[in-house]
C-alpha positions in Angstrom: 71.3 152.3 129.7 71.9 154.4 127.0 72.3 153.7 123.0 75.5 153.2 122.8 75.9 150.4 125.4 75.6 146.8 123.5 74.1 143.6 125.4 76.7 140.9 124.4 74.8 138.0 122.5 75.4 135.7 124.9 73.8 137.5 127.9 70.5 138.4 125.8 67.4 136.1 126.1 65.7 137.6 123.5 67.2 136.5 120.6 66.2 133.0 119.0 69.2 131.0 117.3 68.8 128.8 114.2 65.4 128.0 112.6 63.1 125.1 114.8 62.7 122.6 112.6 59.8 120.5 114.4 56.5 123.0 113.5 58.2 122.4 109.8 58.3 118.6 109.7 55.0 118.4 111.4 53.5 121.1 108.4 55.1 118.9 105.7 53.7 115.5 107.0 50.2 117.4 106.9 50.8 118.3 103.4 51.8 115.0 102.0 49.3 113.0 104.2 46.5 115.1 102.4 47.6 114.4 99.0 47.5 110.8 99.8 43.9 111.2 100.9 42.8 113.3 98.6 44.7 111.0 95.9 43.6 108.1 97.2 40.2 109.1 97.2 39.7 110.6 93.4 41.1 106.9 92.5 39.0 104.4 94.7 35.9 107.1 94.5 35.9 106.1 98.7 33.6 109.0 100.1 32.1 110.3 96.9 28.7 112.3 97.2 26.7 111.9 94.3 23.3 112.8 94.0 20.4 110.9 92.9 16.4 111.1 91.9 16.0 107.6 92.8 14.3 105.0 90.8 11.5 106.3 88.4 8.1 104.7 89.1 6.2 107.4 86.3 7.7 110.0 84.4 6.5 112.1 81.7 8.4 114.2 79.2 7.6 117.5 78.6 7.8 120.7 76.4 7.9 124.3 77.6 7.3 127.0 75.6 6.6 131.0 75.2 3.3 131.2 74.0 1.3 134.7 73.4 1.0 137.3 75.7 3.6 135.9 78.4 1.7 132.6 78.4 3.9 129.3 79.3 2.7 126.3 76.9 3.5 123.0 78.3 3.0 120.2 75.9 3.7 116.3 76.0 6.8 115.8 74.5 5.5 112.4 72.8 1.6 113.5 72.0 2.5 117.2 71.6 -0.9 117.5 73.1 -1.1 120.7 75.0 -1.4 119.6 79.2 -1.2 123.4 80.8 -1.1 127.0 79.5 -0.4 129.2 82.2 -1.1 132.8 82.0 0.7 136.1 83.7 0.0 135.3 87.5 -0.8 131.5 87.3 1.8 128.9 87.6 4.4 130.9 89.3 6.8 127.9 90.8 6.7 126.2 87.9 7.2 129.2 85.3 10.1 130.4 87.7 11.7 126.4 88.1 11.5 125.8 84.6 13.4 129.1 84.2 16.3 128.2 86.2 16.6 124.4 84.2 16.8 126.9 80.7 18.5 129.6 82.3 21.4 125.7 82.7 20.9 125.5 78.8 21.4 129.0 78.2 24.8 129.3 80.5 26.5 126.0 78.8 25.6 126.9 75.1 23.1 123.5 74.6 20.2 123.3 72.5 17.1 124.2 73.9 14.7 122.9 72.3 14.8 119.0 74.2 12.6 118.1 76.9 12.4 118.1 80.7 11.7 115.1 82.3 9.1 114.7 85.4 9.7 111.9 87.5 8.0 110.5 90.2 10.0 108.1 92.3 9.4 104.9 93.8 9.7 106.7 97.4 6.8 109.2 96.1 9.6 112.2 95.5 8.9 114.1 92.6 11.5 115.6 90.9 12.2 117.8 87.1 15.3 116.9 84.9 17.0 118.0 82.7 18.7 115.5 80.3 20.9 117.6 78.4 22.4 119.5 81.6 22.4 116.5 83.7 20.8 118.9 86.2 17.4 118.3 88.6 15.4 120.0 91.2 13.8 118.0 93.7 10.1 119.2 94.0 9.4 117.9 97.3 12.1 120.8 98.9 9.0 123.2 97.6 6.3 122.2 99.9 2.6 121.1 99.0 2.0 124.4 96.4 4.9 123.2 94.4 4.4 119.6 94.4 0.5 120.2 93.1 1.3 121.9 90.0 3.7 119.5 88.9 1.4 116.8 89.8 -0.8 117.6 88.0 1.2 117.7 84.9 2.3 114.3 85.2 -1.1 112.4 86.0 -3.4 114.8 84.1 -4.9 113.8 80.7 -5.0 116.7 78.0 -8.4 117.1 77.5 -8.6 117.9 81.5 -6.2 120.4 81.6 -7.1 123.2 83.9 -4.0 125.6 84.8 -5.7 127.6 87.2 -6.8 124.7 89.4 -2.8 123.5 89.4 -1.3 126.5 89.8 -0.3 129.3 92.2 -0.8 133.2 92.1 2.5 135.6 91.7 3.8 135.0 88.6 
């Protein structure tokens, strides 16, 4: 067959006529049955995931600050007794969590100077908050090294502070 010779339309297979309508029907019903969910869901609040500490059995508030020489001060926010100073090397979870809750301050423009909240729940989680962000970290995702330090922050008196005895090397 050379160029010139034409197939007549109606002898070719080939060639689809008109649009099929079906595959578009089918993608418009999609479309609007997912607005309807995803409307009817932002209005009932019907599979909503919100998260949670849990209900606070103890909790403590407390201050964080830059002390001399690298040092982390952490202070009772009610006594401003000094619980924890905790040098290069010492305390590095909670020097490197209590980064990433200011780092939440520093991102959204809020004052800084509030304090964390530690909170122990009734299920035994532990868990730091931040009040102004609205943001947490749940301390028990850490493991045992984690959970000590902080412990020991929220049950320790001030006069018994001892940062190395809490804390973990790498910081």
């Amino acid at each position: 067959m050379t160029n010139e010779e034409k197939i007549p339309d109606a002898v070719r297979k080939d060639k689809i006529e008109g649009i099929h309508k079906l595959p578009l029907y089918g993608a418009l019903g999609v479309a609007v049955l997912t607005l309807f969910v995803v409307a009817g869901s932002q209005l009932s609040g019907v599979g909503k995931v919100t998260r949670s500490i849990g209900t606070p059995v103890q909790e403590r508030a407390l201050l964080f600050r830059d002390g001399a020489k690298g040092q982390v001060v952490v202070r009772d926010a009610k006594s401003k007794q000094i619980l924890a100073t905790y040098g290069r090397g010492e305390g590095a979870f909670i020097r490197q969590s209590m980064r990433a809750m200011s780092h939440n301050r520093i991102q959204q423009k809020l004052e800084k100077g509030q304090p964390y909240k530690l909170v122990k729940t009734e299920s035994g989680k532990l868990s730091i908050v931040d009040p102004v962000t609205g943001k947490f970290i749940k301390l028990n995702a850490f493991g045992k090294v984690a959970m000590t330090g902080f412990l020991g922050l929220l049950g320790q008196q001030a006069n018994t502070a001892n940062a190395t005895t809490i804390s973990e090397k790498g910081a």
